[in-house]
C-alpha positions in Angstrom: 5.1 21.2 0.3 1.2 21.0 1.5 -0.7 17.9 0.7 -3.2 20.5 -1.3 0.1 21.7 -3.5 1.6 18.2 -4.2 -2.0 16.9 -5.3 -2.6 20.4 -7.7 1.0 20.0 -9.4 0.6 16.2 -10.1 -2.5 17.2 -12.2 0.0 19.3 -14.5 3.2 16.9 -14.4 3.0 15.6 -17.7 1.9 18.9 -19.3 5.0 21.4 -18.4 6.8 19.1 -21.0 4.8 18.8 -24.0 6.0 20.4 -27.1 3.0 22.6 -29.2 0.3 19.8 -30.4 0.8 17.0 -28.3 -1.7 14.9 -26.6 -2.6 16.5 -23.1 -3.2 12.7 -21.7 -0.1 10.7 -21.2 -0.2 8.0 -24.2 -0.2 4.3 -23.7 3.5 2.5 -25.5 2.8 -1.0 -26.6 6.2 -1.8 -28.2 8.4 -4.8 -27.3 10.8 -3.5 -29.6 12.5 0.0 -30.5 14.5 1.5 -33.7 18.0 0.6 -33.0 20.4 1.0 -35.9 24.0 0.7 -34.9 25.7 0.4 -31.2 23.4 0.6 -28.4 23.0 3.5 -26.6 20.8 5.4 -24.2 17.9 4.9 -26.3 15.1 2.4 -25.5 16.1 -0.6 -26.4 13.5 -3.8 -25.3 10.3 -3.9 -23.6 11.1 -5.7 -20.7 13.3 -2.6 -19.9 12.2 0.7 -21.3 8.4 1.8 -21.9 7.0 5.5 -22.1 4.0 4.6 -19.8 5.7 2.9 -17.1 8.2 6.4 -16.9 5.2 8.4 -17.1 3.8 6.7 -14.0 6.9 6.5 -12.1 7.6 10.4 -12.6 3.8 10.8 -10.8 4.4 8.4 -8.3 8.1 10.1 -7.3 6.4 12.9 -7.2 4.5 12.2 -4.6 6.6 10.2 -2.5 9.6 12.9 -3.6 11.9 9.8 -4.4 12.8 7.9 -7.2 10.3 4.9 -8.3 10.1 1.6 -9.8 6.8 0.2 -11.0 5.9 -3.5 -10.4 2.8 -5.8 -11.6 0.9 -5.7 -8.4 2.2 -5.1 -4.8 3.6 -8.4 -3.8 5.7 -7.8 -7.0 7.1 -4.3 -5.0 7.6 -6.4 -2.1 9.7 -9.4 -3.5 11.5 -7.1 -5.7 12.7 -5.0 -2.4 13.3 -7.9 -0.6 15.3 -10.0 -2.9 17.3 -7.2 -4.4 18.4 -6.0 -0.6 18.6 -10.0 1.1 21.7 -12.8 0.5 22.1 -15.8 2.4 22.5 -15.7 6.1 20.9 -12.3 6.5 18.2 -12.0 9.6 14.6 -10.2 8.8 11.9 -9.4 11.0 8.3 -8.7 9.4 5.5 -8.0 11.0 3.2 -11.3 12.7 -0.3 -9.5 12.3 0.9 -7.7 8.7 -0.3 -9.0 5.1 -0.5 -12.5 5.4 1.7 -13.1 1.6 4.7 -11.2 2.9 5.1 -13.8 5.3 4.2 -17.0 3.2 6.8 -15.8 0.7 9.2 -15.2 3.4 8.6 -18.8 4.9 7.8 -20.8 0.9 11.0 -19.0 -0.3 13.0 -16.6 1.6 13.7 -19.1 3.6 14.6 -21.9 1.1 17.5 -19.3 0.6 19.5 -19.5 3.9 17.5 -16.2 5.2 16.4 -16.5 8.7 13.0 -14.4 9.8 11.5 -13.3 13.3 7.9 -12.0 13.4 6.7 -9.6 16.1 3.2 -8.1 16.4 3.0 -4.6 15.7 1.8 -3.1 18.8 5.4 -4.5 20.3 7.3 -4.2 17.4 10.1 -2.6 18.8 10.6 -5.0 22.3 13.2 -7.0 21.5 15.5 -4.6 19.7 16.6 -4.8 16.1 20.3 -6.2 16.3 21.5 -8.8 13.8 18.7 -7.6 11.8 19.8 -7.1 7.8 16.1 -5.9 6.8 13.4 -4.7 9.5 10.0 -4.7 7.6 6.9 -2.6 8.9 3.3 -2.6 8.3 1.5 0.3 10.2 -1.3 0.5 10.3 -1.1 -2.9 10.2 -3.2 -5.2 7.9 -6.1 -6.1 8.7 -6.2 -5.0 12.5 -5.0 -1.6 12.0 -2.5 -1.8 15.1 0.4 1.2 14.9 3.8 1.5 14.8 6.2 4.5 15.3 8.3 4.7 12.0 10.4 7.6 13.1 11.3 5.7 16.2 11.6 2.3 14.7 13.7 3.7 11.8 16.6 5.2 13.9 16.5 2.0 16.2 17.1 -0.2 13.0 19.9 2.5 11.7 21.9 2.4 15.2 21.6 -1.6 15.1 23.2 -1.4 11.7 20.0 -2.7 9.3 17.5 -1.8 6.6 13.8 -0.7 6.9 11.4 -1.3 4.9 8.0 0.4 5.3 4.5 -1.2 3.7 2.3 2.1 3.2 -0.5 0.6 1.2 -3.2 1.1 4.0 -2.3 5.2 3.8 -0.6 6.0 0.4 1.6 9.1 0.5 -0.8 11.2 0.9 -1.9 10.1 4.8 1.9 8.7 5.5 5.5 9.5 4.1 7.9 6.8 5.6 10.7 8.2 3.9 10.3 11.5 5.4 10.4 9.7 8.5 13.6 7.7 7.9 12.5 4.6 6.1 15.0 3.0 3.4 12.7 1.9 1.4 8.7 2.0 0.9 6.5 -0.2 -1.0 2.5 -0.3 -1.7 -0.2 -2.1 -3.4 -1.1 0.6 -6.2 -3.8 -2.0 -6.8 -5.3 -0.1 -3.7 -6.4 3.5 -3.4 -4.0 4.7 -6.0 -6.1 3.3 -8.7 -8.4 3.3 -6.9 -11.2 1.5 -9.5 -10.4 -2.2 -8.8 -9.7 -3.0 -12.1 -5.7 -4.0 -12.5 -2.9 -5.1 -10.5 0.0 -2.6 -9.8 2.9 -1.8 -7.0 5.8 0.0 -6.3 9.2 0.8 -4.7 10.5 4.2 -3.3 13.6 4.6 -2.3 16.4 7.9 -2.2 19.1 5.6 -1.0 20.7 5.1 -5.3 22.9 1.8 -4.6 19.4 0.4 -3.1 17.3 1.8 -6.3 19.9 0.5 -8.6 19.7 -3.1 -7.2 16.1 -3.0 -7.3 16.0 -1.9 -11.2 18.2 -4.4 -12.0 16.6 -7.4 -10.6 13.5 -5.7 -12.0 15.1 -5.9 -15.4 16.6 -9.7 -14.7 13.3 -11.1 -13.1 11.3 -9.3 -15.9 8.9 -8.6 -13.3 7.3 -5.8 -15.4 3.4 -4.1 -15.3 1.7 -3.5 -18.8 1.9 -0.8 -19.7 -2.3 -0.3 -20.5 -2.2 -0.9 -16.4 0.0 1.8 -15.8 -2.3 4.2 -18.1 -4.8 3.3 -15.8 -3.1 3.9 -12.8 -2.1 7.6 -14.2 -5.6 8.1 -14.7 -6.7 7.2 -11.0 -3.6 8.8 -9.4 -4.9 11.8 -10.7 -8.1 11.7 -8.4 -6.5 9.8 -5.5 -6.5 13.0 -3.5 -10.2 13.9 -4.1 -11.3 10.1 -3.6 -9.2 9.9 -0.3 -10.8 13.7 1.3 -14.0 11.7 0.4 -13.2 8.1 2.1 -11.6 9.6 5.1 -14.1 12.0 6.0 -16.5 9.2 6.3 -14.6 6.9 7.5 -14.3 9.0 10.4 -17.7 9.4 11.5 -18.6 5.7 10.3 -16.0 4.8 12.8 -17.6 7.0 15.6 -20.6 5.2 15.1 -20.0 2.2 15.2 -18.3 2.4 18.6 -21.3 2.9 19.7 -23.2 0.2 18.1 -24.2 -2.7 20.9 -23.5 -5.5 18.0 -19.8 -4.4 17.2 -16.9 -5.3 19.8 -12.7 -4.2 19.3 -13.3 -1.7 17.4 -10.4 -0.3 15.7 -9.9 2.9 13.6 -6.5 5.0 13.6 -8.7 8.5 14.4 -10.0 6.8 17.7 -6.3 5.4 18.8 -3.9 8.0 21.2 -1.3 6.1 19.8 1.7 8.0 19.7 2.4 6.9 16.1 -1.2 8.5 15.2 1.1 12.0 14.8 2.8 10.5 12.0 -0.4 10.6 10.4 -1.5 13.4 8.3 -4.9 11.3 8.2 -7.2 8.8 9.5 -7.6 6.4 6.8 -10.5 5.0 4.9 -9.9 1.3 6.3 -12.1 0.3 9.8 -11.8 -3.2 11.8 -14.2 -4.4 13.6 -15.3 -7.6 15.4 -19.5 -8.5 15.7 -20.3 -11.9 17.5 -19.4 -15.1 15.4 -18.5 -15.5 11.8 -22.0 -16.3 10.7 -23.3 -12.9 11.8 -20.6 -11.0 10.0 -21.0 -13.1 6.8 -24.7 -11.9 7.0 -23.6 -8.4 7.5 -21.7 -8.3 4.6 -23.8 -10.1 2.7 -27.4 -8.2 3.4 -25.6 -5.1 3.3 -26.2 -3.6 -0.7 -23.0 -0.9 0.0 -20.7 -3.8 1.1 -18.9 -5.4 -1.9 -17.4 -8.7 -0.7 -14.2 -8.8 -1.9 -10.8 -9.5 -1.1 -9.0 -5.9 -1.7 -9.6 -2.5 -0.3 -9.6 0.9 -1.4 -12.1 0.9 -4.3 -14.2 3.9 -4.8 -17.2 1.4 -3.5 -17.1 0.3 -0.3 -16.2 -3.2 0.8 -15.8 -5.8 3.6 -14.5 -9.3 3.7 -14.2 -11.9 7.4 -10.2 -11.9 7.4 -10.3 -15.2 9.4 -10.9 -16.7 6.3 -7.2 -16.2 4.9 -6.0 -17.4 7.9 -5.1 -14.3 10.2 -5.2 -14.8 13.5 -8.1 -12.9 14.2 -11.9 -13.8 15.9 -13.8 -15.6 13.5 -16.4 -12.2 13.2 -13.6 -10.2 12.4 -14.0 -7.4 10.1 -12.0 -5.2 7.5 -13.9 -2.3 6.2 -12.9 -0.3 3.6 -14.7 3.1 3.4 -15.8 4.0 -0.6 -17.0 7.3 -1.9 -20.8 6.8 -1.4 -22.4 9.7 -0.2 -22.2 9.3 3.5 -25.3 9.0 5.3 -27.1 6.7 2.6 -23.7 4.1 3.0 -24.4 4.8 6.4 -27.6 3.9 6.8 -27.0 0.8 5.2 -24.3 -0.4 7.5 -26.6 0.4 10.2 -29.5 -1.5 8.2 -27.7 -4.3 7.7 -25.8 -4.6 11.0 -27.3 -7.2 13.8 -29.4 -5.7 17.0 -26.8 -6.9 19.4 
């Protein structure tokens, strides 16, 4: 299926089942508690287990990961839920050193509390070393923040022969730049909180997987944890997964020039943007992306930058329809203190441009 096919039939998902007279928009289900007379059954029975919205949203997001999916409150919610539903004491992971910086705090804070032993590797190298003894291999690509690549098709049949699991992070592409599973990943989790949404206004996440003993585990300690999203948030969510794909043409597109640009630019140093890398991994791509790291001088000059730039939101998160930049040395990532994540909104493209360039130091 084309990218321009699975984005035209998830506009129409929730309409080929509607009986004559029934609300076109999916509707929001604010119950904790169902109409159960007798033995339980099938039906919906408690709202930490069964809502209408949540389905509603997993049936789109399946769709366009074409596996079964399980919605969480925000995408460190995904990522504990994959990891402790798949981990038991004694088991070996390896995440990514240069990935999201909370995957490995809650692997050191808690995984590790739990007999669980973890290895980091940078992305670039992620596959010296081999992947033996590994229960779980985790992958980031591109990485965040510095947007490094790794070959998930490669990596996945490495993991497989040595016996483990892999997980793949996609928030920086969402399905439509990236399908992991395609490419032989066990599991895939994102930040829905991202691009999906796309409006910066709730938390969500979520866990693909075809493998159903792997799916099953992570329902139930969905259901046990009751590590649930609202279900107003997944209304939400519906709503911007119905213009991701028009957002993302939009983001990418001028991403890609922006990118070109700034290479260019005497004030801007290790650059890095997917569309500029001959990465082997780049063919796993069906895009670009919208994100853009760059380094300027110190930390003071890129504060300014953001801060004199009116297009630049400051912010912590990515993937908003308005663009954004934070200094990621700041959380603690072991990058140069002028270090840069941009994410690329939908602003018309030459007035965020000329912003950027406005607001951007001479050298």
């Amino acid at each position: 299926m084309t990218q321009d096919d699975l984005a035209a039939q998830l506009l129409h998902l929730h309409a080929a089942g509607l009986s004559k007279g029934a609300p076109v928009a999916p509707q929001i289900q604010t119950a904790s508690m169902f109409h159960l007379p007798g033995e339980p059954d099938e039906s919906p029975y408690y709202g930490r287990v069964d809502n209408a919205t949540w389905v509603a949203l997993e049936a789109t997001l399946a769709h366009l990961e074409a596996a079964p999916c399980l919605c969480f409150p925000s995408g460190m919610g995904a990522i504990s839920a994959a990891l402790l539903a798949s981990l038991r004491a004694g088991d070996q992971i390896l995440l990514p050193s240069d990935g999201y910086y909370a995957t490995r705090v809650l692997a050191d804070r808690f995984l590790a509390t739990l007999g669980i032993e973890i290895e980091t590797r940078p992305t670039a190298q992620f596959d010296q070393g081999g992947f033996d003894g590994f229960r779980l291999v985790f992958v980031e690509t591109p990485s965040n923040p510095g947007l490094d690549l790794c070959d998930i098709a490669a990596t996945a049949q490495a993991v497989h022969a040595a016996g483990g699991l892999m997980v793949v992070d996609n928030t920086t592409m969402t399905p439509y730049g990236q399908r992991p599973l395609d490419l032989g990943a066990d599991i895939v989790v994102a930040s829905d909180t991202k691009a999906p949404n796309g409006h910066s206004d709730l938390l969500m996440g979520h866990v693909a997987t075809r493998d159903p003993v792997l799916f099953e585990a992570v329902k139930d300690w969905r259901k046990l944890s009751g590590a649930i999203p609202g279900p107003f948030e997944a209304w939400l969510t519906l709503r911007g997964l119905e213009t991701l794909e028009l957002r993302l043409s939009r983001m990418v597109a001028s991403a890609e020039v922006i990118a070109e640009r700034l290479a260019e630019h005497p004030a801007v140093s290790d650059l890095r943007y997917p569309g500029l890398s001959n990465h082997p991994a780049r063919r796993q791509m069906a895009n670009s992306g919208f994100l853009i790291s760059l380094t300027l001088a110190d930390a003071a000059r890129a504060e300014r930058f953001i801060n004199d730039c009116p297009m630049l939101q400051p912010a912590t998160s990515f993937g908003g329809v308005h663009s954004s930049a934070e200094r990621r040395a700041r959380w603690g990532d072991a990058v140069a203190p002028g270090s840069l994540r941009l994410s690329v909104g939908i602003e018309p493209l030459e007035s965020l441009w000329a912003a950027i360039a406005d607001a951007l130091p001479a050298r």
